[in-house]
mmCIF file of the N, C-alpha and C atoms, coordinates in Angstrom:
data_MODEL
# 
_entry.id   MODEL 
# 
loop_
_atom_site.group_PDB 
_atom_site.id 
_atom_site.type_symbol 
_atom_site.label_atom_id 
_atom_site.label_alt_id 
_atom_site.label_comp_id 
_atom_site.label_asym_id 
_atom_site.label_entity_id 
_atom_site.label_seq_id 
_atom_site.pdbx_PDB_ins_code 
_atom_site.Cartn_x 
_atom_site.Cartn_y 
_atom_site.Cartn_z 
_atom_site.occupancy 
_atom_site.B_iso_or_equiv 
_atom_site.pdbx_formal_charge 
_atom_site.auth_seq_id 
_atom_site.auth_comp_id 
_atom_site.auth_asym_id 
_atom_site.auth_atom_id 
_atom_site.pdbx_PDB_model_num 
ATOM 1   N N  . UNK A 1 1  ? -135.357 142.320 35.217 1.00 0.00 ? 1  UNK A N  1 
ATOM 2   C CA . UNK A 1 1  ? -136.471 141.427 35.349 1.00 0.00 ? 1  UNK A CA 1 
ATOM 3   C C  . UNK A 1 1  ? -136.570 140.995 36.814 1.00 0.00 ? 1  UNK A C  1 
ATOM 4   N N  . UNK A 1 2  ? -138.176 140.953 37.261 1.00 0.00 ? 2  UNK A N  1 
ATOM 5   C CA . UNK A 1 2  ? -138.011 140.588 38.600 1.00 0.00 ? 2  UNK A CA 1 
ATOM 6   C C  . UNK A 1 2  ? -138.645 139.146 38.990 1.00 0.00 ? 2  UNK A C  1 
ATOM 7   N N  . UNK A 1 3  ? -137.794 138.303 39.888 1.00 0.00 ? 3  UNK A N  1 
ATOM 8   C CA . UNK A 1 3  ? -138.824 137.170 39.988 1.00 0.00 ? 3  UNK A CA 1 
ATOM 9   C C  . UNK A 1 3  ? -139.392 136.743 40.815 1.00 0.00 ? 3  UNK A C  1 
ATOM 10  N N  . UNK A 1 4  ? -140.037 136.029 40.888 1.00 0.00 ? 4  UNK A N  1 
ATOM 11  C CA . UNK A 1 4  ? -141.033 136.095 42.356 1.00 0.00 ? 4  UNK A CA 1 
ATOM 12  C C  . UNK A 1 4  ? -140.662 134.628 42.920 1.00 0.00 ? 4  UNK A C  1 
ATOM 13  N N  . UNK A 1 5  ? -140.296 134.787 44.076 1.00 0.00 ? 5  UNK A N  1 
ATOM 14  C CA . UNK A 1 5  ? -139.778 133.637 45.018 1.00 0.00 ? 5  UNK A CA 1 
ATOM 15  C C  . UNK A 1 5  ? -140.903 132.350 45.152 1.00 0.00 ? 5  UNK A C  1 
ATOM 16  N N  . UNK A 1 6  ? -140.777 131.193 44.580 1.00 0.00 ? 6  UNK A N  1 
ATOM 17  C CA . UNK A 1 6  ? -141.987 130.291 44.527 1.00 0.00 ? 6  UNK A CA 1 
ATOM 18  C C  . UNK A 1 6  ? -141.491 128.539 45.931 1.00 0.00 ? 6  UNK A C  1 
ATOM 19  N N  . UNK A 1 7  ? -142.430 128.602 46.214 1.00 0.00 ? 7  UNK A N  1 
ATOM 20  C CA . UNK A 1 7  ? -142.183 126.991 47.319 1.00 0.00 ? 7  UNK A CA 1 
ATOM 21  C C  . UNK A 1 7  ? -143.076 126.033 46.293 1.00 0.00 ? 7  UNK A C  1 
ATOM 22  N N  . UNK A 1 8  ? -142.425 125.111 46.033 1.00 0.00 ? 8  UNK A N  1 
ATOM 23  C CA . UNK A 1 8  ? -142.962 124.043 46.065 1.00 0.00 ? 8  UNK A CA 1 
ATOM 24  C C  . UNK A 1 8  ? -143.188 122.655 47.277 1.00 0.00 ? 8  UNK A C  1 
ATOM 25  N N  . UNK A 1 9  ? -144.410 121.685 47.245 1.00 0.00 ? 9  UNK A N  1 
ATOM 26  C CA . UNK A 1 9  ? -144.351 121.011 48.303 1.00 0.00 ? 9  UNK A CA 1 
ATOM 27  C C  . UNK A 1 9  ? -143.905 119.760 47.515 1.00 0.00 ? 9  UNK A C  1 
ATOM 28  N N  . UNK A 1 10 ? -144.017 118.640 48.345 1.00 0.00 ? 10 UNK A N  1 
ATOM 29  C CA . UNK A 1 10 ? -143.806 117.412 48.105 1.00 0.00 ? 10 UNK A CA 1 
ATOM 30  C C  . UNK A 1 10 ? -143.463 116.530 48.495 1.00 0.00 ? 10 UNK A C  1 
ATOM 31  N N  . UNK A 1 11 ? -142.557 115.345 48.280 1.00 0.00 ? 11 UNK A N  1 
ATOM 32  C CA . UNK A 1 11 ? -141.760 114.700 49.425 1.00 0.00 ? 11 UNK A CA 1 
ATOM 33  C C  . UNK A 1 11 ? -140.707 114.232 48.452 1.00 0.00 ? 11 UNK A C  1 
ATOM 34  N N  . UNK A 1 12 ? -139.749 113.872 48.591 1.00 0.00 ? 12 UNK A N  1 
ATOM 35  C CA . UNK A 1 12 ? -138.283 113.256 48.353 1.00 0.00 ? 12 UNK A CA 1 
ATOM 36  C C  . UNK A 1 12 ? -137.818 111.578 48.953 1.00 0.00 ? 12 UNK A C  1 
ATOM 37  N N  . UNK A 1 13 ? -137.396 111.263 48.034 1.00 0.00 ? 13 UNK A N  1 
ATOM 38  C CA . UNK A 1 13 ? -137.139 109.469 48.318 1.00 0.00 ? 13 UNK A CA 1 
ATOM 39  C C  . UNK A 1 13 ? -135.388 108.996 47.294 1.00 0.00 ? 13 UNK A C  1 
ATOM 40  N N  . UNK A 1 14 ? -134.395 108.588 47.657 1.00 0.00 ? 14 UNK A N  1 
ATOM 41  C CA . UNK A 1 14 ? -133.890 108.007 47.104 1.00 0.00 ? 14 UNK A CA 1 
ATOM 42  C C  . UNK A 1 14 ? -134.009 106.442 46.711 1.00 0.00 ? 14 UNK A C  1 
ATOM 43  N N  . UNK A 1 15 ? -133.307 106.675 45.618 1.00 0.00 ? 15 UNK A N  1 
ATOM 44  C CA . UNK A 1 15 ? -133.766 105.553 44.417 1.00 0.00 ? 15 UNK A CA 1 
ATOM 45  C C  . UNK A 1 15 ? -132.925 104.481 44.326 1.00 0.00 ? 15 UNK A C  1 
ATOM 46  N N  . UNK A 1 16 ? -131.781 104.090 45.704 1.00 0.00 ? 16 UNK A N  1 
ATOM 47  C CA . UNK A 1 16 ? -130.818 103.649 45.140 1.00 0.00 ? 16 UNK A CA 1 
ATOM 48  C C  . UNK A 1 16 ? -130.234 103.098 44.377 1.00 0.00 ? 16 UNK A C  1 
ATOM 49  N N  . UNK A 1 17 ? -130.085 104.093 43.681 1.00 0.00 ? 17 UNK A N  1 
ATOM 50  C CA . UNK A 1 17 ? -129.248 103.873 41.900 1.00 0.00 ? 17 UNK A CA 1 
ATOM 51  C C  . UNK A 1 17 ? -128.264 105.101 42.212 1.00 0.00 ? 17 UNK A C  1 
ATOM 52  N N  . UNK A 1 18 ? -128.397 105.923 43.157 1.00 0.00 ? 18 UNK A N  1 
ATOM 53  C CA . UNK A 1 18 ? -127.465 106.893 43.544 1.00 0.00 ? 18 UNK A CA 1 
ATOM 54  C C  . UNK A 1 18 ? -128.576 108.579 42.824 1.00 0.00 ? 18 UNK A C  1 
ATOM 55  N N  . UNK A 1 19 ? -129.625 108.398 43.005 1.00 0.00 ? 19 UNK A N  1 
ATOM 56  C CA . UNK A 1 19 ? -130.683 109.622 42.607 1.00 0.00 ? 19 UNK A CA 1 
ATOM 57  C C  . UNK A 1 19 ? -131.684 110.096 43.898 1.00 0.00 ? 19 UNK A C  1 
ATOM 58  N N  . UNK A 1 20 ? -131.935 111.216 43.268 1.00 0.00 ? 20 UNK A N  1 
ATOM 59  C CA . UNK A 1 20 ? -132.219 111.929 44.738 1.00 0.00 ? 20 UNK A CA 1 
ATOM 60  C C  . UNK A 1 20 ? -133.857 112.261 43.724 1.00 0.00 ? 20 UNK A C  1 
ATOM 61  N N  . UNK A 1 21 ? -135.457 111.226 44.096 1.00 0.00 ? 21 UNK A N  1 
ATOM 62  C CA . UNK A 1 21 ? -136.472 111.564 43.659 1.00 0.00 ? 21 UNK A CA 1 
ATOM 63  C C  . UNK A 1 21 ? -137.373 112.521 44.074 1.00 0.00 ? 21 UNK A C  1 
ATOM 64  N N  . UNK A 1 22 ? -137.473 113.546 43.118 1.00 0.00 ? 22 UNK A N  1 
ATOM 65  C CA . UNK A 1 22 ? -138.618 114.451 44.163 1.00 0.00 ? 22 UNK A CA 1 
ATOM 66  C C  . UNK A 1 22 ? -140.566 114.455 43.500 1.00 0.00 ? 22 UNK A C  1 
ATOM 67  N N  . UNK A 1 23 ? -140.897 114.105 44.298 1.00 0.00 ? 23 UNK A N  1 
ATOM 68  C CA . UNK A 1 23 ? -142.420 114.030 43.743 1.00 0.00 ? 23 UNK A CA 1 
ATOM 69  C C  . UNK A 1 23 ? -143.371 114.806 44.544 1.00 0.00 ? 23 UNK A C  1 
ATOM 70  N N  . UNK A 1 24 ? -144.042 115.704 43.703 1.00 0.00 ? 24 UNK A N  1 
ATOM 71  C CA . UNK A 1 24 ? -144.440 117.307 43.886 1.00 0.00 ? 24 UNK A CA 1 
ATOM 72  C C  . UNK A 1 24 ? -145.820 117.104 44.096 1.00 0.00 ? 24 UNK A C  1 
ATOM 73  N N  . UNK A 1 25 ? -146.979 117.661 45.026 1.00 0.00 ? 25 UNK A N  1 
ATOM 74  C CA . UNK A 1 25 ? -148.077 117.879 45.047 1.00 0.00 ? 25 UNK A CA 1 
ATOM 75  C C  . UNK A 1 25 ? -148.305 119.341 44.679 1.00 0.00 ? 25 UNK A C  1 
ATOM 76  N N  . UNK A 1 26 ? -149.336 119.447 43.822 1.00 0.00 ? 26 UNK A N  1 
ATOM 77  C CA . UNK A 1 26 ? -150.373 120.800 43.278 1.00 0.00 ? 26 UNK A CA 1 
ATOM 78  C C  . UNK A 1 26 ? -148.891 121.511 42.254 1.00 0.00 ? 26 UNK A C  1 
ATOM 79  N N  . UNK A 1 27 ? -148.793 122.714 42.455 1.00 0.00 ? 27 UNK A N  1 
ATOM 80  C CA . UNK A 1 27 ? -148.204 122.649 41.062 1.00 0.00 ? 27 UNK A CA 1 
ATOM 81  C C  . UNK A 1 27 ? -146.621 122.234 40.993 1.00 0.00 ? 27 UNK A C  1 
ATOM 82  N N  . UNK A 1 28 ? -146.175 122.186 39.668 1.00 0.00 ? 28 UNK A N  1 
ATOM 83  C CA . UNK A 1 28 ? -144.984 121.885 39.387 1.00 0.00 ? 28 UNK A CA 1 
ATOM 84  C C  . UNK A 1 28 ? -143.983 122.865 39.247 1.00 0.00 ? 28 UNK A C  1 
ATOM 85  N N  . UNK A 1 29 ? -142.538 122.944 39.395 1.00 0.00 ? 29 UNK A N  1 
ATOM 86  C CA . UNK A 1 29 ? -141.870 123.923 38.930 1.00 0.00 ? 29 UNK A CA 1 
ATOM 87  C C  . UNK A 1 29 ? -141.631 123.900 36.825 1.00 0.00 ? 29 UNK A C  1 
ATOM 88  N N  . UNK A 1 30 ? -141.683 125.579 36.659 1.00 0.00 ? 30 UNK A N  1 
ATOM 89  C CA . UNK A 1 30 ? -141.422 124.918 35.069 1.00 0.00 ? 30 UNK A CA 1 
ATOM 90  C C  . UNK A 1 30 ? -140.554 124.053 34.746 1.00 0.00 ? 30 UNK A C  1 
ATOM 91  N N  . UNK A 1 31 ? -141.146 123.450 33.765 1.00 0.00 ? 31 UNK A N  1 
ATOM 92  C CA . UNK A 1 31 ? -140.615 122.096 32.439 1.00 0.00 ? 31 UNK A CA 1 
ATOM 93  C C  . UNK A 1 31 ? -139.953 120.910 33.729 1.00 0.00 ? 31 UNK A C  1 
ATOM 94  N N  . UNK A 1 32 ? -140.758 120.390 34.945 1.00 0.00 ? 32 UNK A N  1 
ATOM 95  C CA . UNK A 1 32 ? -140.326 119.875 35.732 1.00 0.00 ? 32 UNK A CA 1 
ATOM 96  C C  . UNK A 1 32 ? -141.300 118.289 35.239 1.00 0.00 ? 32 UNK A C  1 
ATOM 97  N N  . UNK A 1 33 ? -140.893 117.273 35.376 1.00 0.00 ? 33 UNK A N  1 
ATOM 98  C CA . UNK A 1 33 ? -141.668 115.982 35.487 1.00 0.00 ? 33 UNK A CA 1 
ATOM 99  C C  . UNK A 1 33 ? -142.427 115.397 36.900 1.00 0.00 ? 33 UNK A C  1 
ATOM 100 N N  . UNK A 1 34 ? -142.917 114.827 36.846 1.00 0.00 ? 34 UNK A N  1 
ATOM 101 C CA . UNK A 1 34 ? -143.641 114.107 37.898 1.00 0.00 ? 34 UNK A CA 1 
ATOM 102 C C  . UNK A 1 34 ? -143.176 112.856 37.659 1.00 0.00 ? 34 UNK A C  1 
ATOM 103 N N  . UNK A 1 35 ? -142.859 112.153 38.722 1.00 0.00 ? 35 UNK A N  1 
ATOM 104 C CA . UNK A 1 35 ? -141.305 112.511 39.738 1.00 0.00 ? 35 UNK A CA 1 
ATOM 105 C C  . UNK A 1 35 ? -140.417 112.940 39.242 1.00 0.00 ? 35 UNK A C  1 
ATOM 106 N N  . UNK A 1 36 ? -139.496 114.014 39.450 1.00 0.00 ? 36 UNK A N  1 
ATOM 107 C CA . UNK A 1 36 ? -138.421 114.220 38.772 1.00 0.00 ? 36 UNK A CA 1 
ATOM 108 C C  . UNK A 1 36 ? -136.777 114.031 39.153 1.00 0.00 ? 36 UNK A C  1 
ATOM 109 N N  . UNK A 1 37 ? -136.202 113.078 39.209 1.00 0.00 ? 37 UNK A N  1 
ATOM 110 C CA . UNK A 1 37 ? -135.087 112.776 39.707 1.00 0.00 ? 37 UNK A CA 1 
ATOM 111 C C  . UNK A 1 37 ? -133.677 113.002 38.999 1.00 0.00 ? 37 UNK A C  1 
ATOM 112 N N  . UNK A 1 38 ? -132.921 113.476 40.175 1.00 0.00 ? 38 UNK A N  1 
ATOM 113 C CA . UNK A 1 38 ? -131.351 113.474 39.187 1.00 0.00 ? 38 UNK A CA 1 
ATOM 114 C C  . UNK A 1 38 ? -130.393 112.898 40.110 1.00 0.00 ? 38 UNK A C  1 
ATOM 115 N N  . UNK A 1 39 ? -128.834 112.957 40.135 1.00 0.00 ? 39 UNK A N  1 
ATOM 116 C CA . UNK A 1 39 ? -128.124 112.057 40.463 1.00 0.00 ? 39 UNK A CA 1 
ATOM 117 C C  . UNK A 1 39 ? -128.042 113.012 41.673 1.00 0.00 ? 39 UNK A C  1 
ATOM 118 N N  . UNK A 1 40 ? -127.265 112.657 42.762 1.00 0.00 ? 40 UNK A N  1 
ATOM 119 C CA . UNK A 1 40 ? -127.103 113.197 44.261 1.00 0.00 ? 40 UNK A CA 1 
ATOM 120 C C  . UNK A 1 40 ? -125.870 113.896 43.948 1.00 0.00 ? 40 UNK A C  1 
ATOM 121 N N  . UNK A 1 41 ? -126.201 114.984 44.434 1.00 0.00 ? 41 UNK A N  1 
ATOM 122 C CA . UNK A 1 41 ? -124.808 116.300 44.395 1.00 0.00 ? 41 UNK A CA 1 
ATOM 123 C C  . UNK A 1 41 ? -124.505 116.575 45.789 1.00 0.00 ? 41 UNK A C  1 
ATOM 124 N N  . UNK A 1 42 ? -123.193 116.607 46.476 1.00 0.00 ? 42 UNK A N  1 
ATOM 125 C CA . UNK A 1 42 ? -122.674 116.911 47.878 1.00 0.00 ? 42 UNK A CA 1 
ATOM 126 C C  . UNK A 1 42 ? -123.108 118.463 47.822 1.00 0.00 ? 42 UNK A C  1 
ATOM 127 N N  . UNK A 1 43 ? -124.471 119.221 48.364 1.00 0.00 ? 43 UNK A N  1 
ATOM 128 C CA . UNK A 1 43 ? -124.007 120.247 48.465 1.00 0.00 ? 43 UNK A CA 1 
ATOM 129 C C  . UNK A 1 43 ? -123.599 121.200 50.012 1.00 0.00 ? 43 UNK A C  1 
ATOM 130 N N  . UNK A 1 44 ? -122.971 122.533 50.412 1.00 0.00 ? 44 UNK A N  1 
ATOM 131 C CA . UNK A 1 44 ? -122.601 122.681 51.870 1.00 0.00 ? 44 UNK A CA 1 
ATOM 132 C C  . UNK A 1 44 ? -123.883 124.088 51.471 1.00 0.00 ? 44 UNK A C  1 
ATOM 133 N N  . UNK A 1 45 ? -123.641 124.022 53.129 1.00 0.00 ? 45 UNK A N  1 
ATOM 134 C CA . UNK A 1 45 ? -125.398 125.351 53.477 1.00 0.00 ? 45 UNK A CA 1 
ATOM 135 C C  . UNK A 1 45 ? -124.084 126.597 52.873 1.00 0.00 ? 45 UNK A C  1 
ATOM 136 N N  . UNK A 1 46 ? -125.091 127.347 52.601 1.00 0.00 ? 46 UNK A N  1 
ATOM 137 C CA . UNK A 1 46 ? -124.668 128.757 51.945 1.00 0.00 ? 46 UNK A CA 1 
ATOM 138 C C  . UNK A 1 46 ? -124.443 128.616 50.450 1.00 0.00 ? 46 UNK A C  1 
ATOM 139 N N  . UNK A 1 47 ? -124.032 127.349 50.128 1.00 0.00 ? 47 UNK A N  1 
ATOM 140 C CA . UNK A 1 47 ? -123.726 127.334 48.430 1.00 0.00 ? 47 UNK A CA 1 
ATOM 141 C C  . UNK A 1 47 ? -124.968 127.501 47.829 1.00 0.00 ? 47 UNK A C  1 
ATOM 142 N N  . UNK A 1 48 ? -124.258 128.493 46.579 1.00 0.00 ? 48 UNK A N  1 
ATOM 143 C CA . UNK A 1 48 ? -125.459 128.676 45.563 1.00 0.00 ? 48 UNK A CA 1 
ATOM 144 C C  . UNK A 1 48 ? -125.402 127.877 44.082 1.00 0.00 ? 48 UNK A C  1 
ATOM 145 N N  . UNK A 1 49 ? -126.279 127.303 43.443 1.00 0.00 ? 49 UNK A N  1 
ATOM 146 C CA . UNK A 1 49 ? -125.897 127.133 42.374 1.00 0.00 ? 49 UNK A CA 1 
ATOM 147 C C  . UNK A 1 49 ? -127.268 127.305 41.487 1.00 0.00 ? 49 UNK A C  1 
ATOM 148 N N  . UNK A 1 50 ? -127.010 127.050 39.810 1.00 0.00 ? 50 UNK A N  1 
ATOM 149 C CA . UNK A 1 50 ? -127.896 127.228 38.786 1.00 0.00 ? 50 UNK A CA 1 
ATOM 150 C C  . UNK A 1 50 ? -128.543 125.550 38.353 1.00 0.00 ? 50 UNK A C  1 
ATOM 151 N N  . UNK A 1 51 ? -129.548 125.732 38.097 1.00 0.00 ? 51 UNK A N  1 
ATOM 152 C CA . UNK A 1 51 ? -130.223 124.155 37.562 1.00 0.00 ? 51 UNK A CA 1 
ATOM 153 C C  . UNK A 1 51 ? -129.547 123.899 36.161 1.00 0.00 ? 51 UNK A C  1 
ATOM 154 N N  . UNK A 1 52 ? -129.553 122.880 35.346 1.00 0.00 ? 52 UNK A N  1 
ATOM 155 C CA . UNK A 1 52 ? -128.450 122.626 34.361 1.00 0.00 ? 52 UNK A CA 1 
ATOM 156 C C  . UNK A 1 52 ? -128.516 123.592 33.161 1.00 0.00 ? 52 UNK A C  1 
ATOM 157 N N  . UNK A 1 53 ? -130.222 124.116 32.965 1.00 0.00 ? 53 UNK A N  1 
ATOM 158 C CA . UNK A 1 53 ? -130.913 125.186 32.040 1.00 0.00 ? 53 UNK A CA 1 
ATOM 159 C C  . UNK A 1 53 ? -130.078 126.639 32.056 1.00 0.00 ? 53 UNK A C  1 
ATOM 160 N N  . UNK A 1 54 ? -129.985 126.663 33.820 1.00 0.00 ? 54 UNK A N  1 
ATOM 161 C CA . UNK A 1 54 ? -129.064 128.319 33.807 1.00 0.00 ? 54 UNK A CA 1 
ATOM 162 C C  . UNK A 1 54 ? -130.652 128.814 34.016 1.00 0.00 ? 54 UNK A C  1 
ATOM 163 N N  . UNK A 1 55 ? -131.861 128.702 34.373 1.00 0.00 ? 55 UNK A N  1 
ATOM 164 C CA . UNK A 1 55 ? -133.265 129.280 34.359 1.00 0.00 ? 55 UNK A CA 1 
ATOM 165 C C  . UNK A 1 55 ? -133.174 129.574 35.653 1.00 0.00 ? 55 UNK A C  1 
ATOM 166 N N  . UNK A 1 56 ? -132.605 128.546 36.755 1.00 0.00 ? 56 UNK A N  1 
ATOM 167 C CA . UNK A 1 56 ? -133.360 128.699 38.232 1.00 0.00 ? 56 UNK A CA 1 
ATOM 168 C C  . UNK A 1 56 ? -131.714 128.842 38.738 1.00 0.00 ? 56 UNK A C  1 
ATOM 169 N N  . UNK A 1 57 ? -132.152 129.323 40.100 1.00 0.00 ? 57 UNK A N  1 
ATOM 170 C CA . UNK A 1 57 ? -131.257 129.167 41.265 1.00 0.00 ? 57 UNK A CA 1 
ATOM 171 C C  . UNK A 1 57 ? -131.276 128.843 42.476 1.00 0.00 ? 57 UNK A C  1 
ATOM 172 N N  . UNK A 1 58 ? -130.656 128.329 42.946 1.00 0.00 ? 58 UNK A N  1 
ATOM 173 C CA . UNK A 1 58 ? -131.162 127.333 44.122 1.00 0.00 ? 58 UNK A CA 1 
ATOM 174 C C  . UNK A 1 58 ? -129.765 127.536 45.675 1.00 0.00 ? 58 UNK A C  1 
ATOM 175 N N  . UNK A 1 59 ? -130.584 127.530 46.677 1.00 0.00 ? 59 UNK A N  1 
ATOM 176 C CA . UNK A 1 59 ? -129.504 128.479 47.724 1.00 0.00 ? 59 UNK A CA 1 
ATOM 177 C C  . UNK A 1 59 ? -129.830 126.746 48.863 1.00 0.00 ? 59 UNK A C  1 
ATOM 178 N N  . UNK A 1 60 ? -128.730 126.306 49.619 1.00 0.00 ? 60 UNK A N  1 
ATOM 179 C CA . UNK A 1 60 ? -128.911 125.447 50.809 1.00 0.00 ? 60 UNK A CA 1 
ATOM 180 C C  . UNK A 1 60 ? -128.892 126.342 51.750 1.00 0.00 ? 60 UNK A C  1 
ATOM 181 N N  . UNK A 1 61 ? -130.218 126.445 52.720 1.00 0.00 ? 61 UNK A N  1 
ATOM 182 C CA . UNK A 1 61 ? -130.235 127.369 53.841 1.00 0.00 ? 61 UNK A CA 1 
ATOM 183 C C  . UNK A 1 61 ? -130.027 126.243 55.168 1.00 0.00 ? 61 UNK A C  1 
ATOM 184 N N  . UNK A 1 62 ? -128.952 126.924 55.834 1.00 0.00 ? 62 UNK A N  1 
ATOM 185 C CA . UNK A 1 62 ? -129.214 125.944 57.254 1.00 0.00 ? 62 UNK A CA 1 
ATOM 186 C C  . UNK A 1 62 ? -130.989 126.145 57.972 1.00 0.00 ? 62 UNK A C  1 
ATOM 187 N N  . UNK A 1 63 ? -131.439 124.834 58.171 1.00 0.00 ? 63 UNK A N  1 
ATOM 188 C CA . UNK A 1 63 ? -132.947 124.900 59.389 1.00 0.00 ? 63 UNK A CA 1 
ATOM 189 C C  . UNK A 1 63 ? -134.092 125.620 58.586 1.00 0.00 ? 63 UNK A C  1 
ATOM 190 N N  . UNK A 1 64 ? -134.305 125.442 57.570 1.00 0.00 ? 64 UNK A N  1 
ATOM 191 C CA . UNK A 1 64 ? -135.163 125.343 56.308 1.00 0.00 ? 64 UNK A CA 1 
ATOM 192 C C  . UNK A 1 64 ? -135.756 123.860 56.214 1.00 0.00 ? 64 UNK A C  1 
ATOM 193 N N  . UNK A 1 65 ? -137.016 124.316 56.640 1.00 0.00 ? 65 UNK A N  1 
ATOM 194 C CA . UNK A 1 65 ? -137.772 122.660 56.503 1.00 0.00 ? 65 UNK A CA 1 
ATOM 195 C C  . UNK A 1 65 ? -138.691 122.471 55.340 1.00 0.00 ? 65 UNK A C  1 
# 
């Protein structure tokens, strides 16, 4: 299966409650909320990981704006 690389825009705000909020203009990623927030994860550039579903994957690139 092949998938097609998608950007979303938006902007990001913490909530301090210790959550990292992201609120999306035009479309959404699937089964995503408007705002959709979760707790703050330490992550380092190059790590990869899966969203909690196991659906998406998500890469920290160094100088990616």
């Amino acid at each position: 299966m092949l998938f097609r690389r998608r950007t979303f825009k938006g902007t990001w705000a913490l909530d301090g409650k210790g959550n990292v909020c992201r609120t999306y203009v035009g479309d959404l990623p699937p089964d995503t909320t408007n705002p959709s927030c979760a707790p703050i994860v330490s992550r380092k550039v190059g790590e990869i990981w899966k969203s909690k579903d196991g659906t998406r994957t998500s890469t920290l690139q160094a100088g990616v704006q």
